[in-house]
N, C-alpha and C positions, 0 to 999 in steps of 0.2 A: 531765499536763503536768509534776507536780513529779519524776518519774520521767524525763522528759524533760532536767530540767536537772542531775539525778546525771548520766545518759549525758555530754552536754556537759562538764562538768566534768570526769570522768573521760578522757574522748577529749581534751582541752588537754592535760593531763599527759600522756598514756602517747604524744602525739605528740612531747613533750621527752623522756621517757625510753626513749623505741624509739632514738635515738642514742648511747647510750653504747658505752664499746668500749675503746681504751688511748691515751697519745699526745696530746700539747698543739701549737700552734703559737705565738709568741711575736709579739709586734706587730711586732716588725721584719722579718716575713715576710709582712706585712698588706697589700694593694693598699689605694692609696687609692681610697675610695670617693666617691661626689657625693652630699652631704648631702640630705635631701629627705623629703618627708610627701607621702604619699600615703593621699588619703580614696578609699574604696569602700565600693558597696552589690550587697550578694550577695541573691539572691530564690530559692528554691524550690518548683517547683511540678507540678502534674502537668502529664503531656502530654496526656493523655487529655483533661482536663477542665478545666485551666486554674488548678482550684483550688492557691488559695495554701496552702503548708508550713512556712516559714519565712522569717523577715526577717534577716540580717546586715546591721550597717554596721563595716567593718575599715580602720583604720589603720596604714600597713605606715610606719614611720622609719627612718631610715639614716645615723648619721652617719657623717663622712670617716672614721674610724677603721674602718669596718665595721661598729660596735656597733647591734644594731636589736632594736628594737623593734616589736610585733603587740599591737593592740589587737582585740578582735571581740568585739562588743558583739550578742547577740541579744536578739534580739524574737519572740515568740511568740506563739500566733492569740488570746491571754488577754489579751495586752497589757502581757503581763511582759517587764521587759529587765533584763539583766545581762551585766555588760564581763568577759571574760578577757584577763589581757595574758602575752604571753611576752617577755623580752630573750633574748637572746643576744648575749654578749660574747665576740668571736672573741680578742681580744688575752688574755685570760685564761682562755678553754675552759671556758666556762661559763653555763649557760642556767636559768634560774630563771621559774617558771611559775609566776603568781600567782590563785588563785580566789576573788573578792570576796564569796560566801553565806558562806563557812566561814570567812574569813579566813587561808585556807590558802596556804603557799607550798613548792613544791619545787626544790631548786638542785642541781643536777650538773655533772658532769664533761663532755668531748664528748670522743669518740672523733677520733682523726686526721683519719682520712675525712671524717666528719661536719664537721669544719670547713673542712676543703679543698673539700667538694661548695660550702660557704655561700662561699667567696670564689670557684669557677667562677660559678654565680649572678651574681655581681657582676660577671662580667667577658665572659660568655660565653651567645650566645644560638644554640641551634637552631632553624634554619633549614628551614621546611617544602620537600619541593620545585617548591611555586607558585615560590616567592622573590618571593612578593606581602612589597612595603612600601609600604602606604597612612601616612599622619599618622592619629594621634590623639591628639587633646587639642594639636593643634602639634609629636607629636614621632612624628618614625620607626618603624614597629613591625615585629615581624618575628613571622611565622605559625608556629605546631608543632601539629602533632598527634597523640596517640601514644592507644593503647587499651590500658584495666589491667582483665582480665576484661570484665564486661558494663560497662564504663564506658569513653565516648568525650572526651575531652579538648582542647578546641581553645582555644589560646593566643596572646595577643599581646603579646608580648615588647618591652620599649624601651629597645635599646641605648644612650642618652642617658640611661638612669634608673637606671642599675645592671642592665640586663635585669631589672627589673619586671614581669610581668603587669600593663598597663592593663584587659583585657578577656579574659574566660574564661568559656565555657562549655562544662558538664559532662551529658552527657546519658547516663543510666543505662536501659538495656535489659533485659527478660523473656526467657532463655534467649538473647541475644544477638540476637532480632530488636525486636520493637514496642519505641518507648521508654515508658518507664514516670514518672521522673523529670526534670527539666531542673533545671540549677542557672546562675544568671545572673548574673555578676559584670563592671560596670562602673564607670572611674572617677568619681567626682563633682570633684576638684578633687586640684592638684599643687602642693604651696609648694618650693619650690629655697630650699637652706639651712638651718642648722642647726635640727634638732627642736627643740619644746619639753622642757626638761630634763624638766619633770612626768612625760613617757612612760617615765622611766629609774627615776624615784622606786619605793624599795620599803621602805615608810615599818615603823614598829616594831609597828602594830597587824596584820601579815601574822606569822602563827606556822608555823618548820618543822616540815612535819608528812608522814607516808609518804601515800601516796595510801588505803589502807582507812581511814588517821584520819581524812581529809579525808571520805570517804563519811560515815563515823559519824556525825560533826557534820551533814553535808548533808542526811541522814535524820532525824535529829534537829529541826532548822530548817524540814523540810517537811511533817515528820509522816507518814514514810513507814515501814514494819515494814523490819527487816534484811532483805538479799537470803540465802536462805537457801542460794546457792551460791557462795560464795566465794573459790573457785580463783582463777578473774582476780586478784582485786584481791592476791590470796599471790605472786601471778608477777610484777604489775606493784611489787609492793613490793620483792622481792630486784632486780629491776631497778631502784629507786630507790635503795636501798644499794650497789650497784655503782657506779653512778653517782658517789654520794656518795665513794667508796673511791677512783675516779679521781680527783677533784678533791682528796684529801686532806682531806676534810669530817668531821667526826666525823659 
């Protein structure tokens, strides 16, 4: 399990810093967004057998400006829980990933792209070719389905909500036939209006730190031996000074 929550920690970060690249957008190029908090609970399990994997609960914020905030707080079969949060500030190209074991925080730069994908997001939903729009939760949703390797991805989209995913499931297949895993994300509840600031807070007791410090500490804290293959975390580091080098960060 405590090898479990290195993995986790590590996968928050390297999913902020797999976007860096060159290139800013400025807030005056910023669509307005519809403020709003959205609670979800993500389950995984097997297909085979039903057995439980993991518990998420994730809070996705958004306010008008586009600045959002991802809370995903897990749960594990031990009964441990622990919250990651990511911001992403599109008006200033920048994304800061925070890990509460370590008190670790990473902040980068974003690539052009990378922020032009997060404002299509906000404004732009594909469209399965059901063109099923059922309600849920009271709001319009629109179906996609796309497959990345042995994993099938089926979404529901709510043009009302900034094109949000209300409902998602992930179902992971054995050489591409029998499924193997399912992953189950629904919403529990939608506030319209601005977040609570708290979700933005990245208070003084968070230390910048490259992603292998962060492991140190995190092996440290669980009482786990160094991984004695370190390549990853050497590659996820010069991408985390890159990063920093786009945003002007020392």
């Amino acid at each position: 399990m405590s090898r479990l929550l290195v993995r986790l920690a590590i996968g928050t970060v390297t999913s902020v810093i797999a976007g860096v690249g060159t290139g800013y957008v400025y807030s005056a190029q910023l669509s307005e967004s519809k403020p709003v908090t959205i609670t979800q609970r993500v389950i995984s399990y097997s297909a085979s057998t039903g057995k439980y994997i993991r518990t998420k609960t994730r809070i996705h914020a958004i306010r008008r400006d586009g600045t959002t905030s991802i809370v995903t707080a897990f749960e594990t079969p031990e009964g441990v829980s622990f919250a990651h949060r990511t911001i992403t500030d599109l008006a200033r190209g920048v994304q800061i990933a925070l890990e509460p074991v370590s008190k670790s925080k990473q902040t980068i730069g974003m690539r052009a792209d990378h922020v032009e994908s997060f404002r299509k997001q906000l404004s732009n939903c594909a469209l399965d070719t059901s063109n099923e729009r059922p309600e849920y939760h009271g709001y319009i949703v629109v179906k996609n389905v796309r497959t990345a390797g042995y994993l099938t991805i089926e979404r529901w989209f709510a043009p009302e909500l900034n094109c949000l995913p209300l409902s998602m499931t992930i179902t992971s297949t054995r050489n591409g036939l029998a499924p193997v895993t399912v992953t189950q994300m629904e919403t529990n509840a939608i506030a319209i209006g601005e977040p609570d600031p708290k979700l933005y807070e990245v208070t003084n007791e968070f230390v910048e730190r490259p992603p292998s410090a962060m492991v140190r500490i995190l092996e440290g804290v669980l009482g786990l031996p160094p991984r004695q293959d370190q390549s990853a975390e050497m590659a996820f580091d010069e991408n985390y000074r890159h990063g920093r080098q786009l945003g002007g960060l020392p």
